[in-house]
C-alpha positions in Angstrom: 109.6 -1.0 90.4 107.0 -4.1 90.9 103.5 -2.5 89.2 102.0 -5.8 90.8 101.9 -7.8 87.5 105.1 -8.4 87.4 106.1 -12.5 87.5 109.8 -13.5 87.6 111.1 -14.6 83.9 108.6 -12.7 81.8 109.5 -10.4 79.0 109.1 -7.4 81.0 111.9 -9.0 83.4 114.4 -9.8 80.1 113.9 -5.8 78.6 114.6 -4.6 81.6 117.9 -6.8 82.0 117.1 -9.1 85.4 119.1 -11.8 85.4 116.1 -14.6 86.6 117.9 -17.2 89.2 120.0 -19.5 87.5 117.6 -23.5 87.7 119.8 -26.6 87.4 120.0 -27.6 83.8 122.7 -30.2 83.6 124.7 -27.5 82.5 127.9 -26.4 84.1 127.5 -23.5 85.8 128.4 -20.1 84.8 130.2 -17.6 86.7 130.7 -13.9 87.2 133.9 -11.5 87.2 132.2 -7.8 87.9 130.9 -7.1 84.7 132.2 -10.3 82.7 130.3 -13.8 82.1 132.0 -16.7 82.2 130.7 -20.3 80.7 131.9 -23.6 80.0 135.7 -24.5 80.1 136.5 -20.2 80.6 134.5 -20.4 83.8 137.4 -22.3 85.7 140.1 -20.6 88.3 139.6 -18.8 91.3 138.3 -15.3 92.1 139.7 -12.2 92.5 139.9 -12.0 95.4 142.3 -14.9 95.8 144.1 -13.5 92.9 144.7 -10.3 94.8 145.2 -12.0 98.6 147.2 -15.1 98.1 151.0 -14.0 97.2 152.0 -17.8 96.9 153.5 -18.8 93.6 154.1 -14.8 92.2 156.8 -14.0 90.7 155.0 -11.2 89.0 153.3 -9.6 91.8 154.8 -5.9 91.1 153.1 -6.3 87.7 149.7 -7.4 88.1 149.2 -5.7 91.6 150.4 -2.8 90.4 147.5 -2.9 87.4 145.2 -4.7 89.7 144.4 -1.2 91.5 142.7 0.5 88.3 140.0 -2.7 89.0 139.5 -1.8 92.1 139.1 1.8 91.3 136.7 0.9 88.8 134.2 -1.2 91.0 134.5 2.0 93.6 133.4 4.5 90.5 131.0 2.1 89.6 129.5 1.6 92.8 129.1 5.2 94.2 127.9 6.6 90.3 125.3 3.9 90.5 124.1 4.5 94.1 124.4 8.2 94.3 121.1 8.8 94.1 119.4 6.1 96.5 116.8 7.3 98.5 116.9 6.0 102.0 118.0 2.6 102.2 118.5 -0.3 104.8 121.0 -3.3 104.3 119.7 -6.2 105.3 121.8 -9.7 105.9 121.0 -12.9 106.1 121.7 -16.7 104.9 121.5 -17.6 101.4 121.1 -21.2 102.7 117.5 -20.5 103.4 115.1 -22.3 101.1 111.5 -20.2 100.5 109.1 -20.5 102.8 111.4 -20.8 105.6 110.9 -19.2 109.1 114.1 -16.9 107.9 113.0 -16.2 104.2 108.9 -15.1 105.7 110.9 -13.0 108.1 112.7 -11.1 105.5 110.1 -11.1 102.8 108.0 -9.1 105.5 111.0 -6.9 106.6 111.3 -6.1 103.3 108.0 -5.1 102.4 107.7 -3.1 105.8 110.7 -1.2 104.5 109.7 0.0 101.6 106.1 1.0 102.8 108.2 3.3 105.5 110.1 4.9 102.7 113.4 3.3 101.8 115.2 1.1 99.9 116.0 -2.4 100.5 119.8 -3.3 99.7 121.1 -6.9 100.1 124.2 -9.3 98.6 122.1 -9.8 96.2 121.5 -13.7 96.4 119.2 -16.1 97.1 117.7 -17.4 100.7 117.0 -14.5 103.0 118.4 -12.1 101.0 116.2 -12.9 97.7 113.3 -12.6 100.1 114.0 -9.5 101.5 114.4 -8.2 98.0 110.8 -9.7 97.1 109.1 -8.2 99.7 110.6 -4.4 98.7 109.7 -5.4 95.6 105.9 -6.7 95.6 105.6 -3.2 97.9 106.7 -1.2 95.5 110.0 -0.1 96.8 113.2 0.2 95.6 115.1 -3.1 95.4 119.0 -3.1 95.1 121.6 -6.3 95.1 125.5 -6.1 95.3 126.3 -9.2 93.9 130.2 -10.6 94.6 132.0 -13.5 92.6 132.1 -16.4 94.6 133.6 -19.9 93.6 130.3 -21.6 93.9 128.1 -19.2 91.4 125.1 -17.3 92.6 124.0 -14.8 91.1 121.7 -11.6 91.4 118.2 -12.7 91.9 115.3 -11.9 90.1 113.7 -9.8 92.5 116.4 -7.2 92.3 115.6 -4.2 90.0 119.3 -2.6 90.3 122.1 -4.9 90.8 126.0 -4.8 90.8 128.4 -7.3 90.7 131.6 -7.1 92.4 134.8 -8.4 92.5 136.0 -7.6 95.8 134.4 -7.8 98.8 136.1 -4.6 99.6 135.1 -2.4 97.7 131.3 -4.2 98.0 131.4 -3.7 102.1 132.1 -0.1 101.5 128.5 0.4 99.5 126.5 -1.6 102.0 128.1 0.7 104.6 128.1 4.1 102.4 124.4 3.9 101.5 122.5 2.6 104.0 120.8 4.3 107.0 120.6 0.8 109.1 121.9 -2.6 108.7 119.1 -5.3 110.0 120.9 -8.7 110.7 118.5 -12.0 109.9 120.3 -15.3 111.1 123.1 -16.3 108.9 126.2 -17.5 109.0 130.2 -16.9 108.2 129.4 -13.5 106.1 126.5 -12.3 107.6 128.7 -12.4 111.0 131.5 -10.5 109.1 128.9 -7.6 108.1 127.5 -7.5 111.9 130.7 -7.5 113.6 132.4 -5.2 110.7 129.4 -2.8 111.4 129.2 -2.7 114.8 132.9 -1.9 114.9 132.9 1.1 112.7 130.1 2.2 115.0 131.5 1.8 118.1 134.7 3.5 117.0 132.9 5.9 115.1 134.3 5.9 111.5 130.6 6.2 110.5 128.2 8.1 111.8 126.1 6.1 114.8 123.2 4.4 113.4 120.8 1.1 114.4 121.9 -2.0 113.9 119.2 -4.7 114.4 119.4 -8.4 114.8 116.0 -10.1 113.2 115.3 -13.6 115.1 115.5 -13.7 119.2 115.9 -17.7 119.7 119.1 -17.2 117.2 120.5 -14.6 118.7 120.4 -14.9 122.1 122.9 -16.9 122.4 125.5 -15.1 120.9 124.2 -11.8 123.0 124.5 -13.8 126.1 128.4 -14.7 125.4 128.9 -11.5 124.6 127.8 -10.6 128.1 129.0 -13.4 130.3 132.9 -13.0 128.0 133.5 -10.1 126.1 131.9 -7.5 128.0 132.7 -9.1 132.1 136.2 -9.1 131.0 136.0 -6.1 130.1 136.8 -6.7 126.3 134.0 -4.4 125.3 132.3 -1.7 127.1 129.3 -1.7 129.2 127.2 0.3 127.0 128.5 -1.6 123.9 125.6 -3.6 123.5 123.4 -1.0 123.6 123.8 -0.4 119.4 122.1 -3.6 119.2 118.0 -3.8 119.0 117.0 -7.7 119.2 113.6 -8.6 118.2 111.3 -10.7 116.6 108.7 -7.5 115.5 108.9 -6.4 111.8 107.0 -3.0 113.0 109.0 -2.9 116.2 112.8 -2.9 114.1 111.3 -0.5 111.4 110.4 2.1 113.8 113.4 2.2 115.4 115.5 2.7 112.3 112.6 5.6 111.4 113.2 6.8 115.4 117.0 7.1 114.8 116.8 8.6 111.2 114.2 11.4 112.5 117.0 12.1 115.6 119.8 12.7 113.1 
């Protein structure tokens, strides 16, 4: 954890094995396969995830998907012997679009701080924008800061204000430990994946494969469109139920969103 010396890219920060944000060098970029580096000319081809999902041009499918499950298995065993012992801990989303300093990133950075102060653990994808900030805030407050990092074809890497990171291969098997460990999920305005985690979370809820538990969207003006359509659409047509929108909490107050992920923790 941050003792409140700590700077990003000292020694401290290369013993303990944080990988610092990866600056523009000229360089071509490297890129990340769960555990395995890849530079230069290796760093080419597409993930695995389009390895595993596009059957196009396979004649060898039985083979390699056949084998392809002992990865997977891995990166489950991986992720639940790493996280077993969490403490508490909120997942929080966002944009990694977001530069510092940034209505967003302040948001997050005091969300995360707030968090840790009430006790838990901040996870997050693991990347930059609002995601890097809500790690920094957990951070500089002493909490526990944890990133699940997934191989992308544009490289991004863990930032350097996570103290326990894991990279995945499969978004998968990475959904399941932002679900498995986390006693909240608060929402910050984002876009394509941070829907998918809202909408993927609110449906597990509302169908009740996990236990219920808040779900809070971070940013009013952003959201209140989307809450409105929901309204006026989904629910009026009776595509959702009327209570439905009830396991959301929309706000703009750090303290306000904490307490109610404390309020529904102390009612389980």
């Amino acid at each position: 954890m941050n003792d409140g010396n700590h700077r990003p890219g000292d020694a401290e920060s290369e013993r303990s094995g944080l990988r610092p944000a990866r600056r523009d060098t000229g360089q071509p970029p490297e890129r990340h396969r769960g555990p395995v580096t890849l530079r230069r000319e290796a760093a080419g081809g597409g993930t695995a995830d389009q390895a595993l999902l596009d059957s196009r041009g396979r004649p060898d499918w039985k083979v390699k998907d056949a084998w392809r499950t002992l990865r997977i298995l891995s990166e489950f065993v991986e992720g639940f012997d790493t996280l077993s012992d969490l403490p508490s801990a909120v997942s929080v989303f966002g944009s990694a679009r977001r530069k510092a300093g940034s209505p967003e990133c302040e948001l997050a950075e005091r969300l995360g701080g707030a968090l840790a102060r009430a006790g838990f653990a901040v996870i997050t994808g693991g990347g930059p924008g609002v995601m890097e900030a809500a790690n920094k805030g957990c951070a500089e407050a002493d909490g526990l800061s944890v990133g699940l990092g997934i191989e992308l074809p544009f490289e991004q890497g863990i930032n350097e204000w996570v103290e326990l990171g894991i990279d995945f291969r499969y978004f998968f098997a990475r959904k399941t430990m932002f679900v498995k460990y986390a006693q909240a999920f608060v929402v910050l305005p984002g876009g394509f994946g941070t829907m998918d985690e809202l909408f993927e979370a609110l449906t597990l809820v509302q169908t009740g494969k996990v236990t219920r538990f808040p779900v809070v969207l971070m940013g009013v003006a952003y959201w209140s469109g989307l809450i409105a359509w929901m309204k006026e659409n989904m629910q009026a047509n009776g595509m959702i139920d009327g209570d439905d929108l009830d396991l959301l909490l929309v706000t703009d107050d750090v303290d306000e969103a904490v307490q109610h992920i404390l309020d529904a923790d102390a009612s389980l």
